[in-house]
C-alpha positions in Angstrom: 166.0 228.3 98.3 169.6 226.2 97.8 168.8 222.1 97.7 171.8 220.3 98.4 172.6 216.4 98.6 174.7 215.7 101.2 176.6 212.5 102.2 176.0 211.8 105.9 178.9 209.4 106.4 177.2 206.8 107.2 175.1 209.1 110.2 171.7 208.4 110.6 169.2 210.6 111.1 169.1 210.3 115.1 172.9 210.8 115.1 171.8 214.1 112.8 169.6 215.5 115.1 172.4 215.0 118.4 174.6 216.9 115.8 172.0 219.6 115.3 171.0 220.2 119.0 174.6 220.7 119.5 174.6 223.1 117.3 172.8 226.5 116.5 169.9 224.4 114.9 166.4 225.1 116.5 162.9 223.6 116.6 164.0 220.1 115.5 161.5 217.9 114.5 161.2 214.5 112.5 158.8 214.2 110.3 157.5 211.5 107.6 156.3 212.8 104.3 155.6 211.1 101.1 156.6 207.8 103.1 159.9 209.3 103.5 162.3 210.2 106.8 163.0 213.6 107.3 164.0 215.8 110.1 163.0 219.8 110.0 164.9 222.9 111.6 165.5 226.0 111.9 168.7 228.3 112.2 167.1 231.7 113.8 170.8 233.5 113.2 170.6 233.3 109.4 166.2 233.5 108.9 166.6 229.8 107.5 164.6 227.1 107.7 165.7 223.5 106.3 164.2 220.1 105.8 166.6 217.0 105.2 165.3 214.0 104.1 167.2 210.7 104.6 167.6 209.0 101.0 169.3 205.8 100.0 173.3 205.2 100.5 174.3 207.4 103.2 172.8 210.6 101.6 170.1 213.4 102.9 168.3 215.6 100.8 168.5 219.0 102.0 166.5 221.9 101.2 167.1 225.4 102.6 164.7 228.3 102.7 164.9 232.0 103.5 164.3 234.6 104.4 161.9 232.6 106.7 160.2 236.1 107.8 158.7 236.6 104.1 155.2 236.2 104.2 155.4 233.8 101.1 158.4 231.2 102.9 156.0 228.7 104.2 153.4 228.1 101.3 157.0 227.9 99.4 158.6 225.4 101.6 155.6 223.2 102.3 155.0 222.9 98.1 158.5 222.4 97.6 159.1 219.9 100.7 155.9 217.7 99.7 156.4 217.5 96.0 159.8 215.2 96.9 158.9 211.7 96.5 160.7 208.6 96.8 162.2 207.0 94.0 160.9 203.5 93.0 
């Protein structure tokens, strides 16, 4: 698992996912959780699966999981994805 926090340039997340479908990204979703906007994806090539949430001043929150073909990746990344919160 890597978590990285990422500025976005000033990039939304719907000019994000354009990026992504450009790209070798896969199964792009958006997704609310925890009241928060995040967009979900996959990249097949390197078993990784990766959920970016959009947080305050340009930033995302990104959290990358693999190998996504371990039997344990989604309890993991679900856990880990839903225990993010906003801050208040």
């Amino acid at each position: 698992m890597a978590v990285m926090y990422v500025d976005m340039g000033g990039m939304d997340l719907d000019e994000y996912i354009t990026i992504l479908e450009e790209g070798d990204a896969t199964g792009i979703r958006r997704a609310r959780i925890n009241g928060m906007d995040a967009v979900l994806y996959d990249i097949e090539d390197e078993d990784t699966a990766v959920v970016s949430f959009a947080v305050d001043g340009g930033y995302n929150l990104e959290l990358s999981f693999r190998p996504v073909s371990d039997e344990a990746f989604e309890d993991m990344m679900l856990y880990t994805a839903f225990s993010v919160r906003p801050v208040e």
